[in-house]
RODO-2510 file (C-alpha; in nm, 4 decimals, decimal comma):
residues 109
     n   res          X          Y          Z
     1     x     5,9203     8,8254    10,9896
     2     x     6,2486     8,9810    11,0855
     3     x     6,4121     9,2268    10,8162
     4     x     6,7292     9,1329    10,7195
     5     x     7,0503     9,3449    10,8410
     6     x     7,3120     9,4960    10,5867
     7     x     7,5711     9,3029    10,6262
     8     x     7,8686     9,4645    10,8229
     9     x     8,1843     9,4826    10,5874
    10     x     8,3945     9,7446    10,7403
    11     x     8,6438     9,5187    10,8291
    12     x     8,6745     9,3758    10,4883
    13     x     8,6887     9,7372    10,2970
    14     x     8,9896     9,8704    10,5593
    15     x     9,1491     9,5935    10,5108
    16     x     9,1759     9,5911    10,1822
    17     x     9,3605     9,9294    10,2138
    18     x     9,6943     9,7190    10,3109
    19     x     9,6871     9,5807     9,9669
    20     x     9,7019     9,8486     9,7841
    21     x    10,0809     9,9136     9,9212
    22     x    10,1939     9,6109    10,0448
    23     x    10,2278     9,3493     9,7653
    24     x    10,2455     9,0974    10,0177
    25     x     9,8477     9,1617    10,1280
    26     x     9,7571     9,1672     9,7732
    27     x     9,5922     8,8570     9,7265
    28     x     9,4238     8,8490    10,0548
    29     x     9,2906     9,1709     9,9773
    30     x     9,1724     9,0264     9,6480
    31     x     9,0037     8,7879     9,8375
    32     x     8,8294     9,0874    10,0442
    33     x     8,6988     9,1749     9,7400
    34     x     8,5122     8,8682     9,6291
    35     x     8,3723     8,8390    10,0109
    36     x     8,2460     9,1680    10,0026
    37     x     8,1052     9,1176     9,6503
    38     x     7,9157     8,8317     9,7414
    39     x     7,7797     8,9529    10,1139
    40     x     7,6112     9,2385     9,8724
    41     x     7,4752     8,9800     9,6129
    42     x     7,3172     8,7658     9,8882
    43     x     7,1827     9,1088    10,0756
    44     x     6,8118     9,1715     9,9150
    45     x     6,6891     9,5305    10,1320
    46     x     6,3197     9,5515    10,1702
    47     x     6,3131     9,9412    10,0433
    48     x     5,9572    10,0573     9,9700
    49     x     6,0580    10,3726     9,8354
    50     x     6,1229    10,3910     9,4342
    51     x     6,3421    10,6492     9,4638
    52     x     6,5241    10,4832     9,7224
    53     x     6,5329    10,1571     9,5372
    54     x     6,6324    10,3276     9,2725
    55     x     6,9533    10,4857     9,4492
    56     x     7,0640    10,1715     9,5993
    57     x     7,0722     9,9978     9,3190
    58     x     7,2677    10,2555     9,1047
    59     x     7,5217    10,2743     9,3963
    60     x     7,5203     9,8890     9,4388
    61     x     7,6369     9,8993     9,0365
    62     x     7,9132    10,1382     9,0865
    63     x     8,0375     9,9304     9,4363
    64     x     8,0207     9,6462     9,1854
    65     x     8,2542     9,8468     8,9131
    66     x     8,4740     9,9653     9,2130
    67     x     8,5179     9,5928     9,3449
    68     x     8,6062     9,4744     9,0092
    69     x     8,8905     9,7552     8,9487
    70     x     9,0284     9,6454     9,2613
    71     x     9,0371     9,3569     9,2828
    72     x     9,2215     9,3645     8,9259
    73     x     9,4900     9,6142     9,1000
    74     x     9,5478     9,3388     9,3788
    75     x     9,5967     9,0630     9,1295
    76     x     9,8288     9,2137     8,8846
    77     x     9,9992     9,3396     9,1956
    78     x    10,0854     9,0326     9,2948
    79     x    10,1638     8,8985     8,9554
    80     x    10,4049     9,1624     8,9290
    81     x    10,1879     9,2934     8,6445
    82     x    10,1373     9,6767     8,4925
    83     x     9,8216     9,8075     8,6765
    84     x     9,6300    10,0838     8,7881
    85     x     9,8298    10,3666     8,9822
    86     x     9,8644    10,3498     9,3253
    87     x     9,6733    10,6903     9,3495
    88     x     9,3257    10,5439     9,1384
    89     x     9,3166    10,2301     9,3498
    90     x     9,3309    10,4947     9,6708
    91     x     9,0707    10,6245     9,5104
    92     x     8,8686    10,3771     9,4153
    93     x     8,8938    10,2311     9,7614
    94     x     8,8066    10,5910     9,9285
    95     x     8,5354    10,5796     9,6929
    96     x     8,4265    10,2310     9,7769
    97     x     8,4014    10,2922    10,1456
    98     x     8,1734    10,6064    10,1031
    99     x     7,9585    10,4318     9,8861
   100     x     7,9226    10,0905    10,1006
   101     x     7,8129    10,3659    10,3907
   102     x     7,5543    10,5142    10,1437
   103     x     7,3954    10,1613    10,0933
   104     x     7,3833    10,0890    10,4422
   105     x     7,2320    10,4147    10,5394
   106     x     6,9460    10,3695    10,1780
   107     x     6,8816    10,0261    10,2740
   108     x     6,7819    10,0980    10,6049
   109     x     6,5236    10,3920    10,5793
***
């Protein structure tokens, strides 16, 4: 039996930096959301280790929370709706990308 990979999202999560500025990218970047959110539903990591487990899933909540916030930005955004600032969705994206590396790197000790 084969383990299964993490999925690779990197291209998703920079994209989704273009949204945050350019209203135009918005709703794809919306859309990067959902696909990422779903790659890390369908992803089940073999981790023997209960503190490892543990720490993946905790992240995997807070990716969750992160996704959600932005994804909110990007649709307001292009509603032409009040939102976050500019400066929290940088952050929650900057945020989002270290943790995404953090889940790779727990999921495949």
């Amino acid at each position: 039996m084969t383990t299964q990979q993490f999925p690779d999202l990197t291209y998703y999560a920079t994209k989704m930096y273009e949204g945050i500025n350019r209203q135009d990218y918005a709703e794809l970047a919306a859309g990067h959301c959902g696909l990422i959110r779903e790659a890390l539903q369908d992803y089940k990591p073999e981790i023997s280790n209960p503190v490892d487990k543990k720490g993946y899933d905790d992240t995997l909540e807070s990716v969750m929370r992160h996704l959600t916030e932005l994804e909110m930005y990007f649709k307001r955004f292009n509603e032409n709706q009040p939102r976050i600032s500019r400066k929290a969705a940088t952050g929650f994206h900057a945020n989002l990308l270290k943790q995404l590396d953090m889940l790779k790197q727990l999921s495949s000790r």
